[in-house]
C-alpha positions in Angstrom: 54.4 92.0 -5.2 56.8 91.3 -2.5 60.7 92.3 -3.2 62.8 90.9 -0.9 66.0 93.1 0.0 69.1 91.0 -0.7 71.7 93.4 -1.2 74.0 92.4 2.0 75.6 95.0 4.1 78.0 95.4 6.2 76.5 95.7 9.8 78.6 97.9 11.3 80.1 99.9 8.4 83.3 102.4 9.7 82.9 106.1 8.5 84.9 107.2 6.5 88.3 109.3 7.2 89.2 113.1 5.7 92.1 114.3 6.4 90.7 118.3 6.6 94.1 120.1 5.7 94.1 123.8 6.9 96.1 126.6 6.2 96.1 130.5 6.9 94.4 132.3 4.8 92.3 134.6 5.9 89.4 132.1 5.0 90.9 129.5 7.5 88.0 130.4 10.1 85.1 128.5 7.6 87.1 125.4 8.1 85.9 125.0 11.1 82.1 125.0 10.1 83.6 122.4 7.5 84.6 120.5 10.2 81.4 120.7 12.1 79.1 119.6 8.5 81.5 117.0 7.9 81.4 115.2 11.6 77.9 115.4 11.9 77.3 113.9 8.3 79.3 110.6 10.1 82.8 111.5 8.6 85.5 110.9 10.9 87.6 114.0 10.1 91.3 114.6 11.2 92.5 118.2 11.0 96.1 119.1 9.8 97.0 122.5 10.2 100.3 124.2 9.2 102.1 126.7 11.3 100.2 129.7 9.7 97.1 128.1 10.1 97.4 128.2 14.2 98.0 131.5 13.8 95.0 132.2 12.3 92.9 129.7 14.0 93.6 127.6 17.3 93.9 123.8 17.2 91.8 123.7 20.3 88.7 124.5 18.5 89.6 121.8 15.9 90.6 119.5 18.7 86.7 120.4 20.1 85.0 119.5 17.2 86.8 117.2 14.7 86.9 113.1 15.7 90.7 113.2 16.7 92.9 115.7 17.8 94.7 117.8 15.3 97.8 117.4 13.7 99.8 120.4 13.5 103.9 119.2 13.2 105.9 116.5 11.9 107.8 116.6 15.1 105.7 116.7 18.3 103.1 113.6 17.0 103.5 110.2 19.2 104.0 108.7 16.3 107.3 109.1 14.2 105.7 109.3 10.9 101.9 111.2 11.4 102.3 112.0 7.7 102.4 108.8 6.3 100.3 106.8 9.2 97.4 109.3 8.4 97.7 108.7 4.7 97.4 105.2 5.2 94.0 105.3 6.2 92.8 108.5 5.1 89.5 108.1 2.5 89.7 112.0 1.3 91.8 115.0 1.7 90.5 118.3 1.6 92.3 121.8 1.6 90.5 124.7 3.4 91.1 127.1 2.6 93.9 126.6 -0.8 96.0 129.2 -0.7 98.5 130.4 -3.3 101.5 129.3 -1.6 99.9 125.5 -1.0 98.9 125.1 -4.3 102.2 125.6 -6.0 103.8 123.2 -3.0 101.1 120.5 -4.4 101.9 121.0 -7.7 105.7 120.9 -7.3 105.6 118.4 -5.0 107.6 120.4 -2.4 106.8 118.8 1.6 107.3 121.8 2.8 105.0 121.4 6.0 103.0 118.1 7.5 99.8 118.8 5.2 101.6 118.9 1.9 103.9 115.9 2.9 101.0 114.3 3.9 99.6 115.0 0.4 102.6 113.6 -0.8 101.9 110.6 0.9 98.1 109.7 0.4 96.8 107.9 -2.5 93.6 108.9 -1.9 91.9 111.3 -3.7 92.6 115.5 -3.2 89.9 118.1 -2.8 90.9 121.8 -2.8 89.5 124.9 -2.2 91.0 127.9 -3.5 90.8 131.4 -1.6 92.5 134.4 -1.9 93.0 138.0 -3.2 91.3 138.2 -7.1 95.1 139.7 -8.3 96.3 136.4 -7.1 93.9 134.4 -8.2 94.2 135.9 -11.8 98.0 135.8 -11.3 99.4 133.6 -14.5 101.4 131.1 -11.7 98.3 130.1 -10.0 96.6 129.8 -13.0 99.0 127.4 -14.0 98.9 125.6 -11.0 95.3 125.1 -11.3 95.5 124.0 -14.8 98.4 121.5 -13.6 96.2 120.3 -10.7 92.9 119.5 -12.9 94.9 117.9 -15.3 96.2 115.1 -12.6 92.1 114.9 -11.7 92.3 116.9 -8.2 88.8 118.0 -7.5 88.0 121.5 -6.9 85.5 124.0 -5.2 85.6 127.6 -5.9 86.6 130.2 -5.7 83.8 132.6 -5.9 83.1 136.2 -6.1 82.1 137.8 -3.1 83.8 139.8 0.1 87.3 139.5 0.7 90.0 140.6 3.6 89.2 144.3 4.2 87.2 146.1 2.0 87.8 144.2 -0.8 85.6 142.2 -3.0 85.8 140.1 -6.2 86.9 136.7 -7.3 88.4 134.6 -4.8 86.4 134.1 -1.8 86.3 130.6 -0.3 83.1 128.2 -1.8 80.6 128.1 1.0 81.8 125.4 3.5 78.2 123.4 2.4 78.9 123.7 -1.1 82.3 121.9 0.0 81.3 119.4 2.1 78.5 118.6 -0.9 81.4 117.6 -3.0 82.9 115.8 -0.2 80.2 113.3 -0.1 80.1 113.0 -3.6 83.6 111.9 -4.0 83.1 109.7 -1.0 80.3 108.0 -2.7 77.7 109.0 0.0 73.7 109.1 -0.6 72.7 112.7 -0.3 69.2 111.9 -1.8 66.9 113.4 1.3 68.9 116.6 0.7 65.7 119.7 0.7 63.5 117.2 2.5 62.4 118.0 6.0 62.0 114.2 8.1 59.8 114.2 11.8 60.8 110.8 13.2 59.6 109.7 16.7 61.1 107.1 18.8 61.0 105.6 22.1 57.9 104.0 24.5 55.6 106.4 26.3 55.4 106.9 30.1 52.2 107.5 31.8 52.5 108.4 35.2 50.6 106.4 37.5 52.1 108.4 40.7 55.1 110.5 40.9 57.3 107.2 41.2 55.4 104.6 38.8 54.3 104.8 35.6 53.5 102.6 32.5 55.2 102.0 29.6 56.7 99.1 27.3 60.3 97.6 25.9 61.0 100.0 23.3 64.2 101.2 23.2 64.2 103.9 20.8 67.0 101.7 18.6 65.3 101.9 15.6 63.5 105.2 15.4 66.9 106.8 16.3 68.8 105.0 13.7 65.9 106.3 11.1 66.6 109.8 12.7 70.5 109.7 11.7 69.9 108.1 8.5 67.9 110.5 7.5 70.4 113.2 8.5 72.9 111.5 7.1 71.6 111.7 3.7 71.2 115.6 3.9 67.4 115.6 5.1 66.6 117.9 8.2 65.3 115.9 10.7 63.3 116.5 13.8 63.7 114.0 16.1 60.7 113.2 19.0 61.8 110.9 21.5 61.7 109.6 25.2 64.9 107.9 24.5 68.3 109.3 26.1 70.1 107.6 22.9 72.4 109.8 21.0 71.4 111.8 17.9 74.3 112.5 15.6 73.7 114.9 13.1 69.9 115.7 13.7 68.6 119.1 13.3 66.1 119.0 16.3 65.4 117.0 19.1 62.1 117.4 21.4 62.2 115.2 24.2 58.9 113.9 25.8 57.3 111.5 28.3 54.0 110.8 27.8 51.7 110.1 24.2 50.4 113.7 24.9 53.2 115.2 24.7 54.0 113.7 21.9 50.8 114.4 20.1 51.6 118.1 21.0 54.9 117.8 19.8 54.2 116.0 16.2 50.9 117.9 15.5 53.4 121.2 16.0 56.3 119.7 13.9 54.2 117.9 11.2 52.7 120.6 9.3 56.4 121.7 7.3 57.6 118.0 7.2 57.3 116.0 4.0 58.1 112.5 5.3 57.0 111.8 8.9 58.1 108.4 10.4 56.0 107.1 13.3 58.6 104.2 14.6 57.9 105.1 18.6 55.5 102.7 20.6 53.0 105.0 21.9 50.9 103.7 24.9 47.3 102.9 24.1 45.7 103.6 27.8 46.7 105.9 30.2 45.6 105.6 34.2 42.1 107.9 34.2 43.4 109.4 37.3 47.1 110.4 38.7 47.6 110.1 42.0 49.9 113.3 43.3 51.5 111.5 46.4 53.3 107.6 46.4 50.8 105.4 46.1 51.6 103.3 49.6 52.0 99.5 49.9 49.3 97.6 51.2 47.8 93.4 51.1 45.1 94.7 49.5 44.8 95.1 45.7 45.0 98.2 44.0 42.8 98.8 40.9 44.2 100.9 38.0 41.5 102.0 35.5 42.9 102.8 32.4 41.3 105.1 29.7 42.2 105.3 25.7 45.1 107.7 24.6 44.9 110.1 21.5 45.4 108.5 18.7 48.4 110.2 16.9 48.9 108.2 13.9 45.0 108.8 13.4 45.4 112.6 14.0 47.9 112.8 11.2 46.1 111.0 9.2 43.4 113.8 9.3 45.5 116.4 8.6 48.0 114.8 6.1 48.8 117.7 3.3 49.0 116.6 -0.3 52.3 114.8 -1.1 53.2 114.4 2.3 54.2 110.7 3.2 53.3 109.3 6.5 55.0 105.9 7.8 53.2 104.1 10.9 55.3 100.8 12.6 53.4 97.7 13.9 55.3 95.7 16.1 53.3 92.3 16.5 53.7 88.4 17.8 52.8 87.1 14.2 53.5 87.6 11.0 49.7 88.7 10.1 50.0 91.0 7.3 46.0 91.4 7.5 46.3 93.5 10.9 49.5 95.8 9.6 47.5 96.6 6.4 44.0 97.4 8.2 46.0 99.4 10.8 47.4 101.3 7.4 44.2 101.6 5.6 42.1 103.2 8.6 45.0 105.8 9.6 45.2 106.5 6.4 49.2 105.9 5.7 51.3 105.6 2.8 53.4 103.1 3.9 53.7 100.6 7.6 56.4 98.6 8.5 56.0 95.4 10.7 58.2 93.4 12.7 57.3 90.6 14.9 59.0 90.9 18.1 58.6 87.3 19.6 61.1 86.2 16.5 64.8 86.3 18.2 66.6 89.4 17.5 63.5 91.1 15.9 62.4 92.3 19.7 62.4 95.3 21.6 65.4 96.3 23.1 67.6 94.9 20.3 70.1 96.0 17.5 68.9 94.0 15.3 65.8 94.0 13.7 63.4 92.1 10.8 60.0 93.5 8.6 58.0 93.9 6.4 57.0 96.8 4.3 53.8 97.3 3.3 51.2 100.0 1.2 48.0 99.6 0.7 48.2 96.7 -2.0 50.1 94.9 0.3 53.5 93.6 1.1 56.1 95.8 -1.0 59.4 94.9 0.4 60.8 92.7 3.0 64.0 93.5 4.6 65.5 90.5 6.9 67.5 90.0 9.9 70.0 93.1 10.3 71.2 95.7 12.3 68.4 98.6 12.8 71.1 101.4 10.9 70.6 98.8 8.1 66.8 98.3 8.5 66.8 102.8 8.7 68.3 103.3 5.2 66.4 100.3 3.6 63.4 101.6 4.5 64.5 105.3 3.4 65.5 104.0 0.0 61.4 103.4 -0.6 60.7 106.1 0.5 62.9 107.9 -2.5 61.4 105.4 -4.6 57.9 106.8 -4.3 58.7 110.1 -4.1 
């Protein structure tokens, strides 16, 4: 039975903001992996790091990898209040590493620095993460401070037991910065649900060289099987990405880039065999020229016949080999809303699931942002997702593949 999608989104949604407050313990160096988790899960993040935090660990390398520039003073910002212009807009704060001394500031409400006034500022809600020496942490002051904090709901990661400064061990380490950036997603209401699985999405159109100059290939963009690609990421899945397409790739494990449908074959039949889902969205060329030429072909008045032999047939070769609980997706991009062809195509690669668009509909073409299908299994249509833009389309299409997993 056909279930039309008509939840409406928001097409272009803005990521959401953490303010990343750093300080300096001796942990302060796992912030930046933090940092690095956080950006490529599509958070904007914004470091603020007190005075003893530089010391410990340069702004630069925060400036490098975070989605602004650091804040490190009240005083040397452009703007006149940083503290309260950031807590205007900020989604989450999170403290990496907690120390002692920054706890009982938050708990007193002292601003003693530009993180805890802008704690003092923010509405939003407060994640810390506690690290430090196990006296301190049993210390009966922080463990008031702690008991304070939970009370007024702040979140909290850690501390564990583990290595600390020197040769010390015991309670107190810093959570693992994956373990915290978990719990940042959760409080920012993101949809981890592909977390464990590994994804092998291609993208793009084929080239197949007819000289070193020419070749031929089609109006694919790449648009859509990239967007798959990030969703995917974004969601916690780790994604290998084959493409022809330059486009970016934000937060995907692995990209392969290729040119032509064999070496893309090569590159899926190497990548399928430890992937659960795999999500065939590129438009491969069906013929290939029989022969190459190795110099320019030269202009001439006469004609110039090109004959064309068939290509490997990928999606067929994963159909072959498709392990037990795998899922394979196909695409069918077509000028007519036939669901008879999409459905044969399905049935004789032997897919779970194929999506079809017709491109000749406006915005539903190659090249595009946009895009409009149809889902279907081998029953028929399952879902049908309308005109919106292809990040949309990506995470609509994930959320059945969740739902038959």
């Amino acid at each position: 039975m056909l279930k039309p999608v008509q939840k409406k989104k928001q097409l272009h949604p803005k990521p959401p903001v953490v303010a990343l407050g750093v300080t300096g313990g001796v942990a302060a160096f796992k912030a930046i992996e933090l940092c690095r988790i956080l950006v490529k899960a599509g958070v904007h993040v914004v470091p603020v790091l007190t005075e003893s935090a530089q010391a410990m660990v340069g702004a630069k390398t925060f400036d490098a990898l975070a989605s602004e520039a650091s804040i490190t003073s009240l005083w040397d910002a452009d703007s006149v209040s940083p503290h309260t212009e950031l807590a205007k807009r900020v989604d989450l704060v999170v403290v990496c590493p907690a120390t002692a001394r920054v706890l009982s500031d938050i708990v007193t409400g002292r601003s003693a620095d530009v993180l805890t006034t802008t704690i003092l500022a923010c509405d939003a809600p407060l994640l810390i993460c506690p690290a430090m020496h196990t006296e301190m942490w049993e210390n009966p002051a922080v463990a008031a401070n702690i008991a304070v904090l939970q009370d007024r709901g702040v979140a909290m990661v850690g501390p564990v037991e583990g290595q600390l400064a020197g040769s010390d061990s015991g309670m107190g380490r810093l959570a693992d910065p994956a373990d915290i950036a978990e719990k940042a997603f959760g409080l920012l209401g993101f949809d981890r649900s592909f977390v464990g699985k590994k994804v092998l999405v291609t993208a793009g159109a084929s080239r197949q060289a007819i000289d070193p100059v020419r070749y031929i290939t089609n109006r694919s963009s790449g648009k859509q099987g990239h967007a798959l690609a990030e969703s995917a990421a974004r969601r916690g899945a780790e994604v290998t990405l084959v493409t022809s397409s330059s486009l970016p790739a934000e937060g995907v494990s692995r990209v392969v880039e290729v040119e032509t449908a064999e070496d893309m074959l090569v590159a899926v039949l190497e990548a399928q065999e430890e992937c659960d889902i795999i999500l065939m969205c590129a438009a491969v060329a069906d013929f290939t020229p029989k022969q190459v030429s190795q110099s320019k072909i030269r202009k001439s008045s006469e004609s110039l016949l090109i004959e064309l032999v068939p290509t490997k047939d990928i999606l067929a070769e994963l159909g072959t080999v498709k392990k037990d609980g795998q899922i394979v997706v196909g695409f069918s991009a077509q000028d007519s809303d036939d669901p008879e062809v999409a459905i044969e195509k399905l049935k004789r690669k032997n897919l779970d699931l194929i999506v079809m668009n017709n491109f000749s509909e406006p915005g539903a073409g190659f090249a595009t942002s946009t895009n409009k299908v149809t889902v279907f299994d081998a029953t028929g249509p399952v879902a049908s997702i309308g005109l919106a833009d292809k990040s949309v389309i990506a995470g609509e299409i994930l959320n059945l593949l969740i739902e038959r997993d």
